[in-house]
C-alpha positions in Angstrom: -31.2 114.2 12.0 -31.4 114.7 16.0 -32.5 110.9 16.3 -29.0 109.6 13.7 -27.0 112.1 16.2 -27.6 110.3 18.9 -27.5 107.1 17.6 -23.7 107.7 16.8 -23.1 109.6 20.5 -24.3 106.3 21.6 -22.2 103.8 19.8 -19.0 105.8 19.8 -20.4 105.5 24.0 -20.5 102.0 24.1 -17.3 101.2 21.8 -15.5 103.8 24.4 -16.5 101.6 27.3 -15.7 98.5 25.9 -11.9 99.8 24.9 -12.0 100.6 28.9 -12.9 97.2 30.1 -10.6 95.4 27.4 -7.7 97.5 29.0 -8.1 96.4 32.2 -7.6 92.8 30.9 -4.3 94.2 29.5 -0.9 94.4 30.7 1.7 96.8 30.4 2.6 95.4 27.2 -0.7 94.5 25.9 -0.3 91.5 27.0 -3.7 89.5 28.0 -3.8 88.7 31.7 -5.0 85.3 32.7 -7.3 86.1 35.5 -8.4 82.5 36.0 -7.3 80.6 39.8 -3.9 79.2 40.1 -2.9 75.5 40.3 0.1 74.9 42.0 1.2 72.5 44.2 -0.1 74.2 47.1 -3.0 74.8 45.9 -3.9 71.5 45.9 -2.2 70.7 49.4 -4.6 73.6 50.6 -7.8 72.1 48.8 -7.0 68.2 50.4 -7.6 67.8 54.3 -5.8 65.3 54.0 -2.5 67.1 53.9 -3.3 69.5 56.0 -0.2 68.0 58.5 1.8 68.9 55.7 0.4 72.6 55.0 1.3 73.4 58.6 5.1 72.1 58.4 5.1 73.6 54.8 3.9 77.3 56.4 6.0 76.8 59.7 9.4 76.0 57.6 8.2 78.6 54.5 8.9 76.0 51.7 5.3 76.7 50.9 5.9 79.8 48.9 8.2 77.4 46.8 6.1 74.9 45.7 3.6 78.2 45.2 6.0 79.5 42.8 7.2 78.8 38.9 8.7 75.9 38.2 8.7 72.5 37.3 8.9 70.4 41.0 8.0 67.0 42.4 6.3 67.0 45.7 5.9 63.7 48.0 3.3 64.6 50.3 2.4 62.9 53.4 -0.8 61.9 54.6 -2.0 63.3 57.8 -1.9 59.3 59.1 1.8 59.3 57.9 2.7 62.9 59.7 1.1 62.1 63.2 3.0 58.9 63.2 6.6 60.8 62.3 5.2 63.4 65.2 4.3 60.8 67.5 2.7 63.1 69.7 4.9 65.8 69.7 3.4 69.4 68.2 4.9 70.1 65.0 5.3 74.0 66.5 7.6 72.2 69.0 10.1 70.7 65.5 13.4 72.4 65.6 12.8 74.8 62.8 15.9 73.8 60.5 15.2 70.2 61.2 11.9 70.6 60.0 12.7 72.5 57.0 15.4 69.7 55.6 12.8 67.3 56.6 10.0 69.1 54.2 12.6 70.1 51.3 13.9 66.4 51.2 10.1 65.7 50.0 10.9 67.8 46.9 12.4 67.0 43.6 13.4 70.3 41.1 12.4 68.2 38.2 8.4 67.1 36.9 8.4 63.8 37.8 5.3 61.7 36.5 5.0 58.2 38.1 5.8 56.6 34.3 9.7 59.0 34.4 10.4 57.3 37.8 13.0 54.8 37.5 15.1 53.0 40.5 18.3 54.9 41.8 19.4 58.3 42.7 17.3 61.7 42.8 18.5 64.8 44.3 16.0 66.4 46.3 16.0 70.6 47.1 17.3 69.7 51.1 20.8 70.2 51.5 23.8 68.7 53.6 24.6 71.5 55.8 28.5 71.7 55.7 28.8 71.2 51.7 25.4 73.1 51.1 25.0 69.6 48.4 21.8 68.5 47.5 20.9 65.6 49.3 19.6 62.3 47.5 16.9 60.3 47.7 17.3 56.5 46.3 13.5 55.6 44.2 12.9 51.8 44.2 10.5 51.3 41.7 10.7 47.7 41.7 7.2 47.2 43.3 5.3 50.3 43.0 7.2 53.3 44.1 8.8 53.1 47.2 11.6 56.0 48.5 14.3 55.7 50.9 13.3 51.9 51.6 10.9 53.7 53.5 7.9 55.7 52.1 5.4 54.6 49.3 3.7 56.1 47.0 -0.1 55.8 47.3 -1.6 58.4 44.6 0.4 59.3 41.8 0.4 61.8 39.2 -1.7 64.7 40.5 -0.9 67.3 38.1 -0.5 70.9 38.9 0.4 74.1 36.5 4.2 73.8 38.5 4.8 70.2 39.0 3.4 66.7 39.8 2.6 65.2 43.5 2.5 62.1 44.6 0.6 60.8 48.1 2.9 58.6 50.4 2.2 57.0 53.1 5.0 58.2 55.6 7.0 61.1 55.7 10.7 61.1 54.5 13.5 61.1 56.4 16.6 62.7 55.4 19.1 59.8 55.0 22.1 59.2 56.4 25.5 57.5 55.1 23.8 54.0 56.5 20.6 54.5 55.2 21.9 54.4 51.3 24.3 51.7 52.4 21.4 49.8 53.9 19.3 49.5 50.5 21.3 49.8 47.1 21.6 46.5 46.1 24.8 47.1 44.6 26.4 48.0 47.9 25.1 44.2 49.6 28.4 42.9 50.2 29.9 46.0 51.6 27.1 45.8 54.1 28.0 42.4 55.0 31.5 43.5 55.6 30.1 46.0 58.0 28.2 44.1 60.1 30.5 40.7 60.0 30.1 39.1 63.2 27.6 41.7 64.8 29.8 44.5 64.1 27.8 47.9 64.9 30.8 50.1 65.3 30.7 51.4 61.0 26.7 51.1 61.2 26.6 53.5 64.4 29.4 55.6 62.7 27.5 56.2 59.5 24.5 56.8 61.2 26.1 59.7 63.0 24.1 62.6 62.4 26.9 64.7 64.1 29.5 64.0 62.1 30.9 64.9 58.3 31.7 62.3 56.7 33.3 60.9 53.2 32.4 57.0 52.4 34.1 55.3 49.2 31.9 52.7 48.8 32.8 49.7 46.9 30.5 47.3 44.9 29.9 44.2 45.1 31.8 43.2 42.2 34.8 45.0 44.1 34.2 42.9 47.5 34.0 39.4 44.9 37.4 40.7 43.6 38.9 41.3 47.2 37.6 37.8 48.5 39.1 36.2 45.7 36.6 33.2 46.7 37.7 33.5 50.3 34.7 34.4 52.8 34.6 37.1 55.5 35.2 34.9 58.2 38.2 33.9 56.9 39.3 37.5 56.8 41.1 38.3 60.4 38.5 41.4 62.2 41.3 43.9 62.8 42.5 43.9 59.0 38.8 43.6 58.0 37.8 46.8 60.1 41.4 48.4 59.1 40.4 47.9 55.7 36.8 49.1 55.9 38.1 52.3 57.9 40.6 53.0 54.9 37.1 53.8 52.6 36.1 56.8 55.4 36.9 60.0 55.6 35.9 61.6 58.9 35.8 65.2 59.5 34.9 66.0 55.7 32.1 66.0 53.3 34.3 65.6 50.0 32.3 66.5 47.3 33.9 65.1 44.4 34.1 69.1 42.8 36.1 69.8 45.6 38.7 67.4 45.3 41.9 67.5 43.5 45.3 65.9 43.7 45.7 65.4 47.4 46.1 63.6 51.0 43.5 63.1 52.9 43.8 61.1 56.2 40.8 57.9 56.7 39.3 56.4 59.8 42.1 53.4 59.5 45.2 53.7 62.0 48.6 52.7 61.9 49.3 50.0 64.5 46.6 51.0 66.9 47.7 54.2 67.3 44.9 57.0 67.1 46.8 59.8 66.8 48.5 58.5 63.6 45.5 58.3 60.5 46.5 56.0 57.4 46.9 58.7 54.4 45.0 58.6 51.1 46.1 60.0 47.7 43.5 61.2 46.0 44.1 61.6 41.9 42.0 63.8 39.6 43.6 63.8 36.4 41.6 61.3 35.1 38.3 60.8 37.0 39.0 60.1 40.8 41.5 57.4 41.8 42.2 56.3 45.1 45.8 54.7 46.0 46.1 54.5 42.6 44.3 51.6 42.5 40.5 52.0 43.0 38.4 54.5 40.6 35.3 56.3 41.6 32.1 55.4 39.4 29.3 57.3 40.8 29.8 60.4 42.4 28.4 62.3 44.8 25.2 60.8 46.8 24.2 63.1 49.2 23.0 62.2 52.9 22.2 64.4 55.5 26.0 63.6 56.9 27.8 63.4 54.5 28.7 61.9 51.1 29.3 58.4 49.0 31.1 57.6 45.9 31.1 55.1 44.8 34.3 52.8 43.8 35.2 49.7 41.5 37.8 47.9 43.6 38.2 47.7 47.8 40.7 50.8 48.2 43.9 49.0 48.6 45.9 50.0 52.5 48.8 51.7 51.5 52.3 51.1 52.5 55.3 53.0 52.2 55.5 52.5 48.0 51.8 53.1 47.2 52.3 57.0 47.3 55.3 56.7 45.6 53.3 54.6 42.8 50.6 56.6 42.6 51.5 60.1 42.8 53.1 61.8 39.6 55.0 64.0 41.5 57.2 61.1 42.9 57.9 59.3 39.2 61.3 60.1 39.2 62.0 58.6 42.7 60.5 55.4 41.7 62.4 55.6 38.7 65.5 55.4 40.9 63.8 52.8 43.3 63.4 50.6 40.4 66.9 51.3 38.4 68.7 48.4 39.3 67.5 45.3 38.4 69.8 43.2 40.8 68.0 45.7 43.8 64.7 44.6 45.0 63.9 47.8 47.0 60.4 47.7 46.0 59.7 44.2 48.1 61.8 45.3 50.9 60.1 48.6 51.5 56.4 46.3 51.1 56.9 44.5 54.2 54.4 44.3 56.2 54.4 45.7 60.0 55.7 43.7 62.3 58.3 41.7 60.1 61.7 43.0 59.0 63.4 46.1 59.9 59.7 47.7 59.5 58.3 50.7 60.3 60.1 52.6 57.9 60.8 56.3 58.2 61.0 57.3 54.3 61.3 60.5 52.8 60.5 61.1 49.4 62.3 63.9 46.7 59.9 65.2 44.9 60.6 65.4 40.7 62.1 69.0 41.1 64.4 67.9 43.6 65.5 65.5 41.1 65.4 67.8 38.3 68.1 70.1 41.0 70.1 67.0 41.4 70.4 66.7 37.9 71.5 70.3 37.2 74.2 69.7 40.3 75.5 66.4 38.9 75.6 67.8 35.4 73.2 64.8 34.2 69.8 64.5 32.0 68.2 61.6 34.5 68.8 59.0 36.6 69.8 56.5 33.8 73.5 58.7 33.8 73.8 58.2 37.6 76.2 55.3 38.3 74.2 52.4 40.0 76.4 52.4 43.0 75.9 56.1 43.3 71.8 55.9 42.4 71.9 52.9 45.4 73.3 55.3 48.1 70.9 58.2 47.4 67.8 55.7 47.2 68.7 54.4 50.9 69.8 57.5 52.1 66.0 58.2 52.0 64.9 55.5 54.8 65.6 55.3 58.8 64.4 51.4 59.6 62.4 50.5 62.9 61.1 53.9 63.3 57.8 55.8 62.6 58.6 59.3 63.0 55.8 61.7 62.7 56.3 65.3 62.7 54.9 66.0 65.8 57.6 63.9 67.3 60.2 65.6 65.1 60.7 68.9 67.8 61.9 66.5 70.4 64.3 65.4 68.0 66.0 68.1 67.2 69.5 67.4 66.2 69.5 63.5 66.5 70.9 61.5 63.9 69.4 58.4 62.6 70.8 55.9 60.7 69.5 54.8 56.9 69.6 51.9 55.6 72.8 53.2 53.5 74.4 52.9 56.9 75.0 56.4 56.8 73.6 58.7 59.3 71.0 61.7 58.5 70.0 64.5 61.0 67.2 66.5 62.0 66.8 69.6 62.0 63.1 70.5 63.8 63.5 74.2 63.9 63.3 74.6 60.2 62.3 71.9 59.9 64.7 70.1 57.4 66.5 66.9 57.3 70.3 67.5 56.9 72.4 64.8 55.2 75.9 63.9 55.2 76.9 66.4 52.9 75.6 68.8 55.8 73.2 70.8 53.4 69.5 71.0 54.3 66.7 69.1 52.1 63.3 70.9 53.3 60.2 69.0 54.4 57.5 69.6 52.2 54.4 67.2 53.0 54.3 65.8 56.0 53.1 62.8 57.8 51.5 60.3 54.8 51.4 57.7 56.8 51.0 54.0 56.1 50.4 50.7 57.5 54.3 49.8 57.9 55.5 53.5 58.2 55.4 57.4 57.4 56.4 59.0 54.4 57.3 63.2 54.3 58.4 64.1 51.3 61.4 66.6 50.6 62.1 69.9 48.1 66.1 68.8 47.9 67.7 65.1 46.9 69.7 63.6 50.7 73.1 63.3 49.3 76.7 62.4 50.9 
């Protein structure tokens, strides 16, 4: 009986101790705990000497608690070779922290990546352009093994990890600039050739800024064969090609395209040589992202490390003092009245180029509300009840010839009078700052300054009447 007692003390002993040791395998929730080593990405950057460059910039920058993490990441790492060569000589402790940390994140994807899902084009890395806080890209050319940026191929591929995939390259990865994605799409060859014509390095310094913001509407090759119209860059003039290649930048301004919305925005291009006068862009977003109302955005968004490009179908046309009126909604109802009568070629006139004519033009534009407050005045539905005679005065009311009048130039005018090509005069008034017609009432400046390349457009709340 003593012996089957403590036989029983026994067992109940040893199933006690093993219900101990199983709960220590438990979690809070009873859920087993996987006690076995971790395989991350840094794990295995840890376990190769031959990374061990990249360990140190990871720990200096702390990106390696990222790749140490959950998740699902792609890691480009450079050889030891490949990191004393971007160092040449220089101690990686002696890296401008932030530099260094872009310069290690651009080396990571947020996305598994095997080397059979890598196809040629666009991938954003986890770096970021510092004004816009975008990811940057990086451009994958798979064409011939895998080679990133134009720059850095992939040696060893597919080394799996429990958070992600790395690859080996053979040098690191700089973050790109504007140039450096201009340099090697293929689809962006003839722009390229545009930018260099002749030697050119002005656009290819510019782009390469690392200084500057900057917005680049790039157009395609397709767009450059449809600009040509099977003439050749050297038969293009070099001021109108570089005006023309300024009107696609944007300096001053990373535009990511969720920023934009119906807008002006001034580009690199100049009216008549004068600096302090930017050629104007209208920017539409109610269907996609048009430009001038005539070029369309088609890729969005690539990222450099100074900026951004989007990519366009058509060269972006250099506006004169019509294009706005064309392409922004808010002005339909003016170019209804520019284009009323039929025996009244207003649209040709105002298209003259600098130079000829009675060019630059001064215009100001109504918007459709100051229509809509002409029509209430003159008891009318729209411009088709406005005698043509009548409609012919208001529309040239609207332009002083052979001048360029900016605002800034509009305080040391204060009352002038100009005359429009009505014959009538029109005065301003810079204290306000308004523009006061015959009539003597005041029609407000609204938007000022959309400048062209044969004069400036400000538009107006009230209708110039006499």
């Amino acid at each position: 009986m003593k012996n089957k007692i403590f036989t029983i003390k026994v067992l109940f002993l040893i199933i006690t101790t093993i219900g101990i040791i199983s709960c220590t395998d438990d979690d809070d929730n009873g859920n087993i705990i996987d006690n076995t080593p971790s395989n991350t990405i840094l794990d295995l950057i840890i376990a190769d000497a031959n990374y061990s460059s990249f360990l140190a910039a990871l720990n200096q920058t702390g990106v390696n608690s990222t790749i140490a993490g959950s998740g699902d990441f792609t890691v480009f790492a450079p050889t030891n070779t490949a990191f004393d060569a971007f160092l040449n000589g220089t101690a990686i402790e002696d890296v401008d922290n932030t530099v260094l940390t872009q310069l290690v994140l651009n080396h990571i994807i947020n996305t598994e990546l095997f080397a059979a899902d890598l196809t040629t084009g666009y991938q954003k890395t986890i770096a970021t352009e510092a004004s816009s806080n975008a990811a940057i890209d990086m451009y994958i050319d798979t064409t011939n093994g895998v080679v990133i940026n134009n720059q850095s191929t992939v040696i060893g591929a597919d080394i799996d990890a429990d958070n992600g995939v790395l690859h080996e390259v053979d040098m690191v990865i700089n973050t790109p600039t504007i140039n450096t994605f201009v340099n090697i799409d293929p689809s962006l060859t003839s722009l390229v050739a545009a930018l260099t014509d002749e030697g050119n390095t002005v656009f290819t310094d510019l782009l390469s800024d690392t200084t500057l913001d900057l917005t680049l509407f790039a157009p395609t090759n397709e767009a450059f064969t449809t600009f040509l119209d099977g003439a050749m860059l050297s038969d293009i003039d070099n001021d109108v090609l570089g005006q023309v290649l300024s009107n696609h930048v944007i300096p001053g301004a990373v535009a990511i395209s969720s920023t934009l919305s119906n807008s002006y925005i001034n580009t690199a291009a100049v009216f008549n040589g004068d600096m302090n006068a930017p050629i104007t862009m209208y920017i539409n977003t109610d269907n996609g992202v048009q430009l001038n109302g005539g070029s369309s955005v088609t890729q969005a968004d690539i990222v450099t490390s100074n900026g951004v490009i989007h990519i366009v179908d058509t060269v972006v046309p250099l506006p004169d003092v019509t294009t706005f009126v064309f392409a922004d909604p808010n002005f339909s109802i003016l170019l209804e009245a520019i284009t009323a009568d039929p025996n009244e070629d207003y649209i040709t006139a105002l298209q003259t180029p600098i130079g000829d004519g009675a060019t630059p033009f001064t215009g100001f534009a109504p918007t459709n509300d100051a229509f809509a407050n002409l029509f209430t005045d003159l008891n009318v539905t729209g411009i088709s009840e406005i005698p043509l005679m009548d409609l012919a005065t208001i529309v040239e009311l609207h332009n002083i010839i052979n001048m360029n009048i900016r605002a800034e130039e509009l305080t040391a005018m204060d009352g002038m009078s100009f005359t429009t090509f009505s014959g009538l005069d029109i005065t301003i008034d810079a204290t306000t700052p308004a523009i006061i017609g015959p009539d003597g009432e005041s029609s407000l400046l609204l938007m000022t300054d959309l400048q062209t390349t044969n004069g400036v457009v400000h538009s107006l709340d009230r209708v110039i009447r006499n």
